[in-house]
N, C-alpha and C positions, 0 to 999 in steps of 0.2 A: 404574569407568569409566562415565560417563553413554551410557545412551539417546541412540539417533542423533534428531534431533530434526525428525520428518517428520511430515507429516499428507496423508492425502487425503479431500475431500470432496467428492459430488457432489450438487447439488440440480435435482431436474426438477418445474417446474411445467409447467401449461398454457401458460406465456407463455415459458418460456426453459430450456431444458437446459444448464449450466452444472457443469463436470468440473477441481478444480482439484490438482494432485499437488506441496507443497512441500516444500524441505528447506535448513533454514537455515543449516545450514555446507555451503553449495556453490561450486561455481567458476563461478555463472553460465550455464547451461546450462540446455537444456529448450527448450519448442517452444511460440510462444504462437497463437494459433487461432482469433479471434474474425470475426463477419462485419463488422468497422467496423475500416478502414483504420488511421485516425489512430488509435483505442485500442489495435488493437496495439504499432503502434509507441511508444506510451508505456509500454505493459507490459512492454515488451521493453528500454527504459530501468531501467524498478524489476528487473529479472531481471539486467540486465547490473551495474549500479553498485551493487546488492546483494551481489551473489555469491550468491545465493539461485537453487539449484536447482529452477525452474519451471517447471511443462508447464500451460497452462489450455486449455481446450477449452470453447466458447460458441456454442448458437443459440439463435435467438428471431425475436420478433416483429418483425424491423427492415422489414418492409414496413410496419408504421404507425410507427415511428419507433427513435432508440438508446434509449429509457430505462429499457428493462427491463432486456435484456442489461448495460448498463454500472453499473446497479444490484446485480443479480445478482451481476456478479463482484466485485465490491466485497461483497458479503454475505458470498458462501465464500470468497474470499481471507481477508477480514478472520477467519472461522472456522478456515482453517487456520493460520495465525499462533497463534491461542490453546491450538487443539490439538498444534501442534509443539512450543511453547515449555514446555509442562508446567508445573511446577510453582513453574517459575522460580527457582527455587535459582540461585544464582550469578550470574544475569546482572547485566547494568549498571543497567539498567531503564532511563536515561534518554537521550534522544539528542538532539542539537542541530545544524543546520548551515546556513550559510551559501551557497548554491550560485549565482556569477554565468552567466547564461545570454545568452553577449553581450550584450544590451543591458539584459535582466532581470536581475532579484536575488529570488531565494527564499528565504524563512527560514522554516525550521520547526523547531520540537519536539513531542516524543513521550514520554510516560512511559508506559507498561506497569502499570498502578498495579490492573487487574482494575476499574477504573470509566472510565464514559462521559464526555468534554466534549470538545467539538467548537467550533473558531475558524475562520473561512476570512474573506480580506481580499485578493481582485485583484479587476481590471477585465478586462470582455476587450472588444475594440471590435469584435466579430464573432461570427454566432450560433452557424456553427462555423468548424471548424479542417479541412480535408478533409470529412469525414463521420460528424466525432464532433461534438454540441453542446457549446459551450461553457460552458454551465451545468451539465453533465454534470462538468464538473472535483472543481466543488465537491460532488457530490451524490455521485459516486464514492467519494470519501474521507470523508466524510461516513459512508458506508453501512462503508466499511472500518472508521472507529473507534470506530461501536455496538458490531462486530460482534468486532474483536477486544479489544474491551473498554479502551481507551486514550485516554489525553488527546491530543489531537493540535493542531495551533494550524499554520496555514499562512497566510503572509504574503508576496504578489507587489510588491514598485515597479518604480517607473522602466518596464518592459517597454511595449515601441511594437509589438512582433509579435506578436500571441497563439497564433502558435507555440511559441517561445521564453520566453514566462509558460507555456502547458502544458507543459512540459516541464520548463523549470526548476523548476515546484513537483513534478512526478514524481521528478527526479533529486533534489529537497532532501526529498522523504521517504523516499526507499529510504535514501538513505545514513545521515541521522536514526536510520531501522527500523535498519538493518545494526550502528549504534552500540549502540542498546538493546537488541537481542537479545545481541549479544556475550557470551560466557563472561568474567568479570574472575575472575582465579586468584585474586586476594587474599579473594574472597569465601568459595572453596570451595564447601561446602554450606549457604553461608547464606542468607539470604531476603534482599535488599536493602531491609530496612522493618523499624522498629524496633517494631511492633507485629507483628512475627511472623507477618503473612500477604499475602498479595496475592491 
């Protein structure tokens, strides 16, 4: 019987105390925390349409701006992702999806491959969204896929609200994540990689 497949990681700097507790066979659950409105609400998108049981806890420096904190949790998220998933025996490793967000359309993929390469391709016609930057979307995710070590590729059209482009690219990466981490029985204990490692 496999390891439940959980991590928790906390990182305190001088600029941002950042506390994140996941578990990737979840129902969705957990309590997200942060002092920027609109980021929660997007993290609570990847928590909800993952199924990925997530509690994050986040402060920092937002009297001079969001970029630490939404930095940050993008470092240890993407940290606990690597440390949950272990060894990766069995899983899918790759994920792909299409997610329309009313007027937006999100497409991303992900492979879990234990190396770094990063694509990001929207516009946003606003600098933010409530009181999250919107250059913050891309730098988010970004810092998540050094950190969980994955190719990731995120691609916004069409979107006229950049509510609806952040969000649709949130909800077309959880789901993406939610596919790649997947157990596939057909694998059992094998390594999805024909060079025997990842």
């Amino acid at each position: 019987m496999k390891q439940p497949r959980t991590a928790r990681i906390t990182r305190n700097t001088e600029e941002t105390q950042i506390s994140v507790s996941l578990s990737l066979d979840g129902s969705g659950t957990g309590t997200i925390d942060t002092p920027i409105g609109f980021f929660n609400h997007m993290l609570e998108q990847f928590k909800k349409h993952g199924l990925f049981d997530l509690d994050i806890t986040a402060k920092g420096d937002v009297h001079f701006d969001d970029h630490h904190v939404i930095e940050d949790v993008g470092i240890v998220l993407g940290q606990a992702f690597t440390e949950a998933i272990g060894d990766k025996r069995g899983i899918a490793r790759y994920g792909f999806f299409i997610l329309p967000m009313d007027e937006a359309l999100a497409t991303v993929a992900i492979d879990f491959s234990g190396r770094y390469a990063f694509g990001f391709r929207a516009a946003f016609g606003r600098e933010k969204v409530g009181d999250m930057s919107t250059e913050l979307v891309r730098h988010f995710w970004d810092a998540f896929a050094q950190n969980a070590k994955v190719n990731l590729f995120i691609k916004s059209e069409y979107g006229l609200n950049d509510h609806h482009v952040a969000e649709g690219i949130f909800k077309a990466v959880t789901k993406a994540t939610r596919t790649a981490c997947s157990i596939d029985a057909r694998l059992g204990d094998q390594l999805p990689s024909t060079k025997g490692s990842l």
